[in-house]
DOMI-152167 format. One line per 8 residues: for each residue x, y, z of N, C-alpha, C. Coordinates in nm, 3 decimals, decimal comma. Layout:
N
X:Y:Z:X:Y:Z:X:Y:Z; ...;
END
This chain:
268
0,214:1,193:-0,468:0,235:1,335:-0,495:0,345:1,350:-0,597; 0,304:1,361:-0,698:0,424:1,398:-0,807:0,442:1,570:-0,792; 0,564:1,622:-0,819:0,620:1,748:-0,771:0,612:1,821:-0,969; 0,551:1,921:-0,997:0,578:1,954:-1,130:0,649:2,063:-1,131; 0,717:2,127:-0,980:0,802:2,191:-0,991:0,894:2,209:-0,873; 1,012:2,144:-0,933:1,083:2,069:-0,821:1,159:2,173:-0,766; 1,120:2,322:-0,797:1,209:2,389:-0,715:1,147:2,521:-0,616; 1,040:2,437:-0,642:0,880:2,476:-0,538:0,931:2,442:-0,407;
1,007:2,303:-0,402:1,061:2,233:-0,305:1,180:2,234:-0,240; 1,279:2,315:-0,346:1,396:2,336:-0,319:1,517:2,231:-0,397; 1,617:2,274:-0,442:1,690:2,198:-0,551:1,762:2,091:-0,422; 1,798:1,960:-0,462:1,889:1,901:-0,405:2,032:1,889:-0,420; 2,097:1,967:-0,377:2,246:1,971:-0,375:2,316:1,841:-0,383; 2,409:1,850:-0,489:2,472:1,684:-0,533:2,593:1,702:-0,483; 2,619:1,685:-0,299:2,751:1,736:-0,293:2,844:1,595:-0,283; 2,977:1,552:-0,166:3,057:1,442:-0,243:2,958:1,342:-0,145;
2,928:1,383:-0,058:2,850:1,259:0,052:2,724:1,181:-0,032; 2,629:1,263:-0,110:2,542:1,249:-0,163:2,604:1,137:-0,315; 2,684:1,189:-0,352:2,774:1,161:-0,507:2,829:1,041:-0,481; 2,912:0,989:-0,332:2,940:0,867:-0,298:2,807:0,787:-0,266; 2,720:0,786:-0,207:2,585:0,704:-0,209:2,593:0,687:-0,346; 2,543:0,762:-0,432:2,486:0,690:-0,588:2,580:0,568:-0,626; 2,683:0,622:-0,604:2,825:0,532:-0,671:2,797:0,398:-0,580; 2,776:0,424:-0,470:2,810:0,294:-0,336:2,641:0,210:-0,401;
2,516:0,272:-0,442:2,418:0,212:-0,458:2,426:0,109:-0,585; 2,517:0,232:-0,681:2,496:0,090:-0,827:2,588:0,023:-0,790; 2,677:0,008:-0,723:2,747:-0,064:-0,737:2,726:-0,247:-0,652; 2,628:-0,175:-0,569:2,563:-0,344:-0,501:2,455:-0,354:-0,557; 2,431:-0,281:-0,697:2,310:-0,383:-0,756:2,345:-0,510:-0,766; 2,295:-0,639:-0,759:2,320:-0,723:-0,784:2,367:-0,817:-0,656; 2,412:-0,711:-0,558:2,444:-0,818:-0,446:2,366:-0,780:-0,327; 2,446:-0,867:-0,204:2,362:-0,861:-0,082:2,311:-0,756:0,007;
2,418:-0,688:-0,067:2,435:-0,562:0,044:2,318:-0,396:-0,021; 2,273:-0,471:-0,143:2,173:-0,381:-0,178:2,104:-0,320:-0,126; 2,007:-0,379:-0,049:1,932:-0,326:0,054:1,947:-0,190:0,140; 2,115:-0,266:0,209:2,143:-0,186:0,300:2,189:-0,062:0,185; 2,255:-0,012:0,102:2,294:0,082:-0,006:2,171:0,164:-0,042; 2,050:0,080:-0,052:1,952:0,164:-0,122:1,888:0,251:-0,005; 1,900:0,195:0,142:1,856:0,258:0,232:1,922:0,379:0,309; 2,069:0,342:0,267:2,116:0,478:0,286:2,141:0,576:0,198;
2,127:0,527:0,096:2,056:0,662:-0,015:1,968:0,716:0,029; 1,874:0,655:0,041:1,717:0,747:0,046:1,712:0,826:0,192; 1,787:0,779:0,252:1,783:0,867:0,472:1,890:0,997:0,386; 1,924:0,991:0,264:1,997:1,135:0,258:1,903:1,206:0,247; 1,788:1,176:0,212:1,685:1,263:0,174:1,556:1,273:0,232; 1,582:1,172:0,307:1,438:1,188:0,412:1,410:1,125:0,532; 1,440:1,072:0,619:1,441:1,011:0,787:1,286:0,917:0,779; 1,340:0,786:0,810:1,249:0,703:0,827:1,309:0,622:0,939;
1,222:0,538:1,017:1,242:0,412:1,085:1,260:0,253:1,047; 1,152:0,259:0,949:1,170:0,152:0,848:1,120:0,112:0,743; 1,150:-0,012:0,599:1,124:0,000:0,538:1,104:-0,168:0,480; 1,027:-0,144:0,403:0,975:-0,301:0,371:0,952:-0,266:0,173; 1,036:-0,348:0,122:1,023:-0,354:-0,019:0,963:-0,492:-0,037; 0,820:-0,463:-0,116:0,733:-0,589:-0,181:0,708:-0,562:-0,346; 0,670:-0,659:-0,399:0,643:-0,730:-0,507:0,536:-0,761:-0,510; 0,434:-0,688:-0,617:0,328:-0,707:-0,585:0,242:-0,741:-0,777;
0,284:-0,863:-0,826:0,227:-0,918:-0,898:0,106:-0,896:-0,944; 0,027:-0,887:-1,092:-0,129:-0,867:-1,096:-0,215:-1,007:-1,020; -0,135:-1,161:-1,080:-0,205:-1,218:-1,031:-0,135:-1,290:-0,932; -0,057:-1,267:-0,855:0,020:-1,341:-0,718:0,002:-1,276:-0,590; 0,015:-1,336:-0,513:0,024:-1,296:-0,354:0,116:-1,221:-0,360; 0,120:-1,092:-0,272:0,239:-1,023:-0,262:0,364:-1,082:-0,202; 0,516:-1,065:-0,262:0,621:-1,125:-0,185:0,685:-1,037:-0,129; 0,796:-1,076:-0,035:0,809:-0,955:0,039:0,932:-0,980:0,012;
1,058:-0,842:-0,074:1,198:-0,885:-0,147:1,229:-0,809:0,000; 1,222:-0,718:0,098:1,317:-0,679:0,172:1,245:-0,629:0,281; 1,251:-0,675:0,445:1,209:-0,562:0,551:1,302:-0,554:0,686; 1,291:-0,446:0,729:1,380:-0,488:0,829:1,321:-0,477:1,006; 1,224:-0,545:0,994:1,113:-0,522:1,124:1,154:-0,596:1,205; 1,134:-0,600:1,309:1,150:-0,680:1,421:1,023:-0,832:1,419; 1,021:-0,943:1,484:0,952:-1,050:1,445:0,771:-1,010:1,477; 0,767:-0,957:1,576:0,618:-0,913:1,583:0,592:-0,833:1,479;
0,640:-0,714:1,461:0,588:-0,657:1,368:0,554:-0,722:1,178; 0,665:-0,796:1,185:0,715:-0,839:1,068:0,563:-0,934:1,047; 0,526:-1,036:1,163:0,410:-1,121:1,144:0,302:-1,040:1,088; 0,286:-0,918:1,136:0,153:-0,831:1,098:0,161:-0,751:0,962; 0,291:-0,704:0,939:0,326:-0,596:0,838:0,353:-0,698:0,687; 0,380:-0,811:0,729:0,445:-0,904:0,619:0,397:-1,066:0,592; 0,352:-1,134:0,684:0,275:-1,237:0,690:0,128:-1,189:0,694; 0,070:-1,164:0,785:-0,057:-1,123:0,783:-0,118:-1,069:0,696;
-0,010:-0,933:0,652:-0,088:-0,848:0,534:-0,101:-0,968:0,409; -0,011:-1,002:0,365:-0,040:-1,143:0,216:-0,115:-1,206:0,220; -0,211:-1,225:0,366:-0,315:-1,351:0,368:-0,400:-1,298:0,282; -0,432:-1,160:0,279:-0,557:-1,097:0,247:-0,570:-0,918:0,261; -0,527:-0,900:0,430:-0,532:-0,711:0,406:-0,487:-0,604:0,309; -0,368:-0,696:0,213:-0,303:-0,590:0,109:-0,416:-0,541:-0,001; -0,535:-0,653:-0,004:-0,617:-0,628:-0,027:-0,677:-0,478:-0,076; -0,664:-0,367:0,078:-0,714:-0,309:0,113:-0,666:-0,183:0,106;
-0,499:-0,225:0,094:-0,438:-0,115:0,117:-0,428:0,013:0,010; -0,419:0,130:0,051:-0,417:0,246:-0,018:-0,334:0,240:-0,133; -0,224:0,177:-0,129:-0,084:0,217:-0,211:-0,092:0,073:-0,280; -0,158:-0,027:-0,261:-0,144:-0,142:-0,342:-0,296:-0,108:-0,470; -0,383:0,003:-0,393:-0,523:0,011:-0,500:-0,500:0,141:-0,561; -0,408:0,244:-0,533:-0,332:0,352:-0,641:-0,280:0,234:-0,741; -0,212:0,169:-0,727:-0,092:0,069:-0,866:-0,180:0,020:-0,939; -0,282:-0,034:-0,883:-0,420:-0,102:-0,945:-0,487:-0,035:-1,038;
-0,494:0,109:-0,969:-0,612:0,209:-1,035:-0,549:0,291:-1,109; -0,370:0,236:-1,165:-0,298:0,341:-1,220:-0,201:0,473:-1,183; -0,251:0,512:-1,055:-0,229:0,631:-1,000:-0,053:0,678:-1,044; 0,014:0,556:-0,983:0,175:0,611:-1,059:0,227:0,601:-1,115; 0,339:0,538:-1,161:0,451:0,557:-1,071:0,477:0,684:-1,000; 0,544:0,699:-0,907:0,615:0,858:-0,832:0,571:0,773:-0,639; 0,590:0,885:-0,574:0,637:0,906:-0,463:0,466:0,905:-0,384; 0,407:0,865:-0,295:0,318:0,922:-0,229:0,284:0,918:-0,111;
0,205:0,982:0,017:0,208:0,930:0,082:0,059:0,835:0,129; 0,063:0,778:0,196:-0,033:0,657:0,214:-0,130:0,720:0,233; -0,188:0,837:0,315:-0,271:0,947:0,390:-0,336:1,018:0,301; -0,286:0,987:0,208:-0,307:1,103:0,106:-0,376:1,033:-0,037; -0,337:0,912:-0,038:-0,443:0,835:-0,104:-0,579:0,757:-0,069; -0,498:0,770:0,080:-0,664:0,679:0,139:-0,799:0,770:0,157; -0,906:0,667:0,100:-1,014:0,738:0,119:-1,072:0,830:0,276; -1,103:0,975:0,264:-1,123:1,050:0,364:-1,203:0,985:0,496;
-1,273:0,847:0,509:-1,294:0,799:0,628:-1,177:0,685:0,670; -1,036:0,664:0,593:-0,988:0,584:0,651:-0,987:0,597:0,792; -0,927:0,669:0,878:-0,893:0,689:1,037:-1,032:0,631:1,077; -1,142:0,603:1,034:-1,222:0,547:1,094:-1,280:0,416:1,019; -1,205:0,340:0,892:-1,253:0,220:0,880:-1,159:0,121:0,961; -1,184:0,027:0,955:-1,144:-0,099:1,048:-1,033:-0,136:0,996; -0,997:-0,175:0,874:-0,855:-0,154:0,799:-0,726:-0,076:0,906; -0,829:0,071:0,942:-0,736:0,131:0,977:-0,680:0,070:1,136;
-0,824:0,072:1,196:-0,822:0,036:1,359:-0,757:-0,121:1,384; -0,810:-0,195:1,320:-0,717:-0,368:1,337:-0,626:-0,394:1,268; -0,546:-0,301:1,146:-0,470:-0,336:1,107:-0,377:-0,245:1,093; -0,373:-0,086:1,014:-0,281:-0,001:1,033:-0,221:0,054:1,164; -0,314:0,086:1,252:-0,271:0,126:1,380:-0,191:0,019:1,432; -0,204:-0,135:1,401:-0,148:-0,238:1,489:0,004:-0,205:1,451; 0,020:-0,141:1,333:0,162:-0,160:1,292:0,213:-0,055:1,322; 0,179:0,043:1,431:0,227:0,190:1,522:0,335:0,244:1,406;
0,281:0,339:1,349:0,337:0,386:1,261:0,263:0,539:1,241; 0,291:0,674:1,239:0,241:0,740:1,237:0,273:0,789:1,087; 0,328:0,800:0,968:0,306:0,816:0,872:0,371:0,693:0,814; 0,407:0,706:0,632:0,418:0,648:0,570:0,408:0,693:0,439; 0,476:0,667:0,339:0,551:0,761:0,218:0,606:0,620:0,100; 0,477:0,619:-0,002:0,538:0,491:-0,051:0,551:0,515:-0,169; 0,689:0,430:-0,261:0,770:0,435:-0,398:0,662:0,326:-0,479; 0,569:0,398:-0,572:0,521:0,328:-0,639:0,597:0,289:-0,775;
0,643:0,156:-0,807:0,746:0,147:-0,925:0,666:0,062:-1,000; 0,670:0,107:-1,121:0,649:-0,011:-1,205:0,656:-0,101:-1,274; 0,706:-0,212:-1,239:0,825:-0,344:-1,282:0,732:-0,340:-1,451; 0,643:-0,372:-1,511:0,580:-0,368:-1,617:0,407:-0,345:-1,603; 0,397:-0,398:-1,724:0,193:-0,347:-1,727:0,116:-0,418:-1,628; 0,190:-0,533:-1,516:0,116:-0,654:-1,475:0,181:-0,670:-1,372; 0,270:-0,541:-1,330:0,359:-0,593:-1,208:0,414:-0,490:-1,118; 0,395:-0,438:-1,024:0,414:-0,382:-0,962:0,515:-0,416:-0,829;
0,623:-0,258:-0,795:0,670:-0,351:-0,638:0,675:-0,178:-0,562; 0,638:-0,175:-0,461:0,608:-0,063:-0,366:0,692:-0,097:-0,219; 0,789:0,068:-0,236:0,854:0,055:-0,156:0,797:0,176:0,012; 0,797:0,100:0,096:0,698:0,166:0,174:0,887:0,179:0,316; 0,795:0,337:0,282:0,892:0,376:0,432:0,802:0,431:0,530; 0,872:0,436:0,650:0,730:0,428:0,763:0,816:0,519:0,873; 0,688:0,611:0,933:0,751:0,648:1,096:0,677:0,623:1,185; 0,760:0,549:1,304:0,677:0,491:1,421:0,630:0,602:1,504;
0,513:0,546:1,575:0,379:0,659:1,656:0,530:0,756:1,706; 0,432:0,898:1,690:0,450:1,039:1,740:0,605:1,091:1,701; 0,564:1,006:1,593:0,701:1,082:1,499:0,621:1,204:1,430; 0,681:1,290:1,366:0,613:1,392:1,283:0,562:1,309:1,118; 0,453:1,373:1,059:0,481:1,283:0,936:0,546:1,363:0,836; 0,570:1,287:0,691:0,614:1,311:0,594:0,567:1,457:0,556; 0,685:1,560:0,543:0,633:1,709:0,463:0,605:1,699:0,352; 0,570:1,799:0,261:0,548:1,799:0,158:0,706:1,827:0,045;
0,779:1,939:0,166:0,912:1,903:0,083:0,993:1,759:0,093; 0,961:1,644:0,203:1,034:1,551:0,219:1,000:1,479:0,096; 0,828:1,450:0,069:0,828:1,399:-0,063:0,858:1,440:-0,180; 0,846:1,560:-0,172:0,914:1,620:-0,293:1,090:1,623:-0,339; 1,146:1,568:-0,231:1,280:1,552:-0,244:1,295:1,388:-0,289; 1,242:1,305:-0,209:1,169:1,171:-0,288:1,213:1,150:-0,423; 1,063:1,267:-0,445:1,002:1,263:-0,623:1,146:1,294:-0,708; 1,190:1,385:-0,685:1,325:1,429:-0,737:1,449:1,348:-0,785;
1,450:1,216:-0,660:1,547:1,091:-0,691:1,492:1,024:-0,744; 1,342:0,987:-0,753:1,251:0,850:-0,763:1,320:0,778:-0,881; 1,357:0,862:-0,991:1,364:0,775:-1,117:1,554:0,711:-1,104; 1,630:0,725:-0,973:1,673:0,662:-0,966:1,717:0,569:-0,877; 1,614:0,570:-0,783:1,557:0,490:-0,684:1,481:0,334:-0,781; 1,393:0,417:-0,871:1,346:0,287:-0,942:1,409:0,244:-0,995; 1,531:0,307:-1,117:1,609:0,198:-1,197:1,675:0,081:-1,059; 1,745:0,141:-0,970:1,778:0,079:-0,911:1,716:-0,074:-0,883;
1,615:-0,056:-0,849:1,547:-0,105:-0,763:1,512:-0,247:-0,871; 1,447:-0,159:-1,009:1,432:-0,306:-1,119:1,555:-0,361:-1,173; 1,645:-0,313:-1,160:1,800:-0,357:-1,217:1,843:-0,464:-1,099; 1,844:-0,411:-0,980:1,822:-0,529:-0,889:1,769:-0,661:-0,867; 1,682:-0,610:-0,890:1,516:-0,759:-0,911:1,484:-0,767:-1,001; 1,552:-0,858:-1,074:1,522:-0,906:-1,214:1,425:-1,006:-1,187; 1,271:-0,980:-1,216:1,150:-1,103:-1,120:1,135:-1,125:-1,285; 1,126:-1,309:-1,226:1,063:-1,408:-1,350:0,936:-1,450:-1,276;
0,820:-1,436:-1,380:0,665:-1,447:-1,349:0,680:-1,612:-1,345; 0,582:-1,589:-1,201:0,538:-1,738:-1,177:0,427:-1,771:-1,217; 0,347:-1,862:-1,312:0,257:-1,887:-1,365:0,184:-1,922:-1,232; 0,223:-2,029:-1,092:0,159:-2,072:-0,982:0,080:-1,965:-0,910; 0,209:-1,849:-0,910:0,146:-1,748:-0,806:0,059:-1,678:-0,886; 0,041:-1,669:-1,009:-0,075:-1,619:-1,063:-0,208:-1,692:-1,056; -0,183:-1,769:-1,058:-0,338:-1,846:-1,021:-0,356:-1,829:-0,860; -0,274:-1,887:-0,802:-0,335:-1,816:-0,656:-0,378:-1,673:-0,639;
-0,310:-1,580:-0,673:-0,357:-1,435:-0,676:-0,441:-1,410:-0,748; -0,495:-1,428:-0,846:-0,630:-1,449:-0,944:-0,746:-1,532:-0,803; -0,709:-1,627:-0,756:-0,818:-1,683:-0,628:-0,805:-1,585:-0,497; -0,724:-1,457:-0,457:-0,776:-1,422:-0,375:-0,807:-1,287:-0,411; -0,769:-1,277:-0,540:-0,902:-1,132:-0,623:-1,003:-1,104:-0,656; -1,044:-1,297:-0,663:-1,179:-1,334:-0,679:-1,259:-1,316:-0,503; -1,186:-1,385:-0,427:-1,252:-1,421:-0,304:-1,313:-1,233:-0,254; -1,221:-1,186:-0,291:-1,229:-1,027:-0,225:-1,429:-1,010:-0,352;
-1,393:-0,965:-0,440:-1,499:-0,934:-0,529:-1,608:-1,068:-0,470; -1,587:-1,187:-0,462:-1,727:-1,314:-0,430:-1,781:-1,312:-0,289; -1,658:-1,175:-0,161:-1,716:-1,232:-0,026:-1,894:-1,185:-0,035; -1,960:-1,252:0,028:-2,124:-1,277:0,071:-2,160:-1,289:-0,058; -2,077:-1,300:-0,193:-2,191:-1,298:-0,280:-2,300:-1,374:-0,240; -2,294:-1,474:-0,177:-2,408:-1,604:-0,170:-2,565:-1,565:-0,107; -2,542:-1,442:-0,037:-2,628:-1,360:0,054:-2,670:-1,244:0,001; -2,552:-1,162:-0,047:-2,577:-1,037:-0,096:-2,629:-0,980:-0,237;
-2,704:-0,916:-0,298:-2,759:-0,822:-0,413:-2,609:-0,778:-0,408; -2,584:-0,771:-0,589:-2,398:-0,722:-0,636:-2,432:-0,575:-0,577; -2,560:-0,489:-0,533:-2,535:-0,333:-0,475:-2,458:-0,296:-0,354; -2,554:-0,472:-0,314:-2,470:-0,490:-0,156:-2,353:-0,490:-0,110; -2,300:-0,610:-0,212:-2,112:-0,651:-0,221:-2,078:-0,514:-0,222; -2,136:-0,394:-0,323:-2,055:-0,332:-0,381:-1,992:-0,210:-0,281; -2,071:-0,220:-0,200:-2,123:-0,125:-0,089:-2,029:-0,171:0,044; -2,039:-0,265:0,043:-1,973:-0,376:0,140:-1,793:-0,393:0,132;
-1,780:-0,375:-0,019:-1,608:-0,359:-0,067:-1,604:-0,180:-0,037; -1,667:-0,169:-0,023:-1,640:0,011:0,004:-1,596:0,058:0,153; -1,675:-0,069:0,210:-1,670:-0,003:0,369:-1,578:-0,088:0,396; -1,494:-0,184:0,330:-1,415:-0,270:0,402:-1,281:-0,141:0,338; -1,292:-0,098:0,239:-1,150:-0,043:0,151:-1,135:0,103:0,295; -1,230:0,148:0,366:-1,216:0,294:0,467:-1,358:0,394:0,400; -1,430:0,348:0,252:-1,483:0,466:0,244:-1,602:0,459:0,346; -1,646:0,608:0,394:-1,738:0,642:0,444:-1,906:0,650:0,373;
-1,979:0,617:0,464:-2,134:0,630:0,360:-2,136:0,781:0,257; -2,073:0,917:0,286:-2,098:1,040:0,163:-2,004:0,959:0,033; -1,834:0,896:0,061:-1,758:0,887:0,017:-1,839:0,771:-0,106; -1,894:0,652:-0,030:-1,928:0,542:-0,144:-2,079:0,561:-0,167; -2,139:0,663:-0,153:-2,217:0,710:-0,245:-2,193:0,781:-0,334; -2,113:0,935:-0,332:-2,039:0,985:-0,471:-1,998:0,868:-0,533; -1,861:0,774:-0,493:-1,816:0,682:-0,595:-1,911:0,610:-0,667; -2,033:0,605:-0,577:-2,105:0,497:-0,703:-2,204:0,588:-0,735;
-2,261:0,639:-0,754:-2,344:0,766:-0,787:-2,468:0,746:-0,749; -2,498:0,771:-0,622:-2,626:0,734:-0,568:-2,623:0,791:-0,443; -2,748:0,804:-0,369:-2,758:0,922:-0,225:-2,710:0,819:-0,140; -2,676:0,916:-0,029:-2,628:0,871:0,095:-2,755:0,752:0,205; -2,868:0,786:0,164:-2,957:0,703:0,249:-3,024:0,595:0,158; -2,937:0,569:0,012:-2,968:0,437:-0,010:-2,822:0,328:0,049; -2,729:0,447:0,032:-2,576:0,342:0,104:-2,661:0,281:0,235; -2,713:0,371:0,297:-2,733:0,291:0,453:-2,831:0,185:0,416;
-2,939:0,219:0,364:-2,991:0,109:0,359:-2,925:-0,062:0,338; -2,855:-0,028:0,206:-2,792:-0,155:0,150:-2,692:-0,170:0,260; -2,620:-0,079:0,356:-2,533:-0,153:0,402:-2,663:-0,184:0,545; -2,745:-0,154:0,609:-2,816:-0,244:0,700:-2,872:-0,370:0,658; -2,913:-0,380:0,535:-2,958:-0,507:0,467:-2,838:-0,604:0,483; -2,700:-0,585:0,424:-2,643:-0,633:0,423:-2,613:-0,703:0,546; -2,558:-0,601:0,608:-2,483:-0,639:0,794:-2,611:-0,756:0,818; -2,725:-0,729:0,787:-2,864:-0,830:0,867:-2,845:-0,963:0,771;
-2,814:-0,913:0,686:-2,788:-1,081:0,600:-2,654:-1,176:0,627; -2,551:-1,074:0,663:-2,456:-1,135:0,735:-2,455:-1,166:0,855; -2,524:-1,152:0,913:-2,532:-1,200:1,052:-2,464:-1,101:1,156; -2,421:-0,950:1,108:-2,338:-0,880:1,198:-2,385:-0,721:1,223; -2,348:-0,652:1,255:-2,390:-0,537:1,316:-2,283:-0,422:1,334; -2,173:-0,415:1,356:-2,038:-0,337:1,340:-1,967:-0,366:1,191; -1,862:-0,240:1,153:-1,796:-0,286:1,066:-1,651:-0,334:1,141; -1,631:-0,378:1,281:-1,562:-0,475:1,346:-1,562:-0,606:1,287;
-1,715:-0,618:1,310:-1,709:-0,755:1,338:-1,719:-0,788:1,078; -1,736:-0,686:1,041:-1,722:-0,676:0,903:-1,592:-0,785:0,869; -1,508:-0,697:0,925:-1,330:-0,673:0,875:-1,317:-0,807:0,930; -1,369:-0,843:1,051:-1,294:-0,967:1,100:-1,354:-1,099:0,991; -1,472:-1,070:0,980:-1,538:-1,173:0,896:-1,416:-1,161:0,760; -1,473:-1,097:0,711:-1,361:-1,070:0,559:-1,230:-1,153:0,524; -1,159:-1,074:0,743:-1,052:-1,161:0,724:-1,034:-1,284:0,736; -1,106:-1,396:0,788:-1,156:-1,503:0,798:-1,147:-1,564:0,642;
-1,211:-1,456:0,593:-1,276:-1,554:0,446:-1,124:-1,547:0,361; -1,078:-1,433:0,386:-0,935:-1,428:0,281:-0,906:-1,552:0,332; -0,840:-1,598:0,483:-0,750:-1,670:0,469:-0,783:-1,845:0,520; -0,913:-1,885:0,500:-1,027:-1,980:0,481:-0,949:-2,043:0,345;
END
């Protein structure tokens, strides 16, 4: 959500509490305590639980520069997701598809059947989080790092003025953030991330017509059969078809047992 009129939202008062953060933030660019500086900047302006800053390369696995989760969560939100689910995610296929830089929230980019694709059910829900509000930055043309703040179940979610107060700092949330992380491209992790961009675009090729795959990357990303028929421009009762053909060529019948396959193959 970019704000084109930031006082739609209400101006942000630069008083000395606010004026000491900026000062306290540049001043641990560069060191350890960054993290903690950049995070209490941003709770001046908006209440979160937590926050996970990644690096998300065109052709590398995502790295993860900062989170502060507890070890279960951390396995699902931060190991797990790199095998393969970031794949999937809303705010990693806005950076992809261009959508920012600026402020957004996750809900608001995901396609209108997320709450009912499997993405959502085995993997977002696992990470009990009832919203989520992410800093799309753009390190250069090939590099992206997204800073995701989160509220755990039956919190309220993100307003529209909270992001809009966001949008308002963002551009110095981001210098920050690249002045900090000065990232040197790894030629390695680009070839691995080039092999699991491929694996995503090649799963069933071996089985499937490319209508099928195409149909098949739709229902794994949350869209619904109206949703990935508009996107690809074709009626709703040829989607079903291709996706029953499909499921029968894969050997499966739910988009459960879809997602689990998928995830299998990412990390195969």
């Amino acid at each position: 959500m970019v704000v084109d009129d930031p006082n739609a939202l209400g101006v942000i008062d630069l008083d000395a509490g606010r004026a000491d953060a900026i000062a306290g933030l540049l001043q641990a660019v560069g060191q350890d305590r960054f993290p903690a500086a950049f995070r209490h900047f941003i709770g001046l302006f908006a209440t979160f639980d937590s926050m996970i800053i990644t690096r998300y390369p065109i052709n590398a696995p995502p790295l993860s520069l900062y989170q502060d989760l507890d070890d279960i969560q951390a396995a699902i939100s931060v190991r797990f997701y790199a095998t393969g689910p970031y794949l999937l995610d809303p705010l990693y296929l806005a950076c992809k598809s261009g959508k920012g830089p600026g402020v957004f929230r996750t809900l608001d980019l995901a396609p209108e059947a997320f709450f009912r694709s499997e993405y959502y059910r085995t993997f977002y829900r696992n990470i009990r989080i009832s919203d989520e509000a992410g800093l799309l930055i753009e390190a250069s043309a090939d590099e992206w790092i997204i800073v995701s703040l989160a509220r755990v179940a039956r919190q309220a979610r993100f307003s529209a003025r909270e992001i809009g107060r966001l949008q308002l700092i963002f551009p110095i949330l981001s210098a920050a953030i690249l002045r900090h992380w000065h990232i040197e491209k790894d030629e390695g992790d680009f070839e691995e991330m080039g092999q699991l961009e491929d694996r995503l675009e090649t799963f069933g090729a071996d089985l499937l017509s490319p209508r099928e795959g195409e149909i098949i990357r739709l229902v794994l990303q949350g869209h619904s059969t109206p949703s990935a028929a508009a996107y690809l421009g074709i009626s709703e009762g040829t989607v079903k078809v291709h996706r029953h053909h499909a499921y029968a060529k894969l050997g499966i019948s739910s988009q459960a047992e879809l997602f689990s396959m998928a995830t299998r193959y990412f990390i195969t």
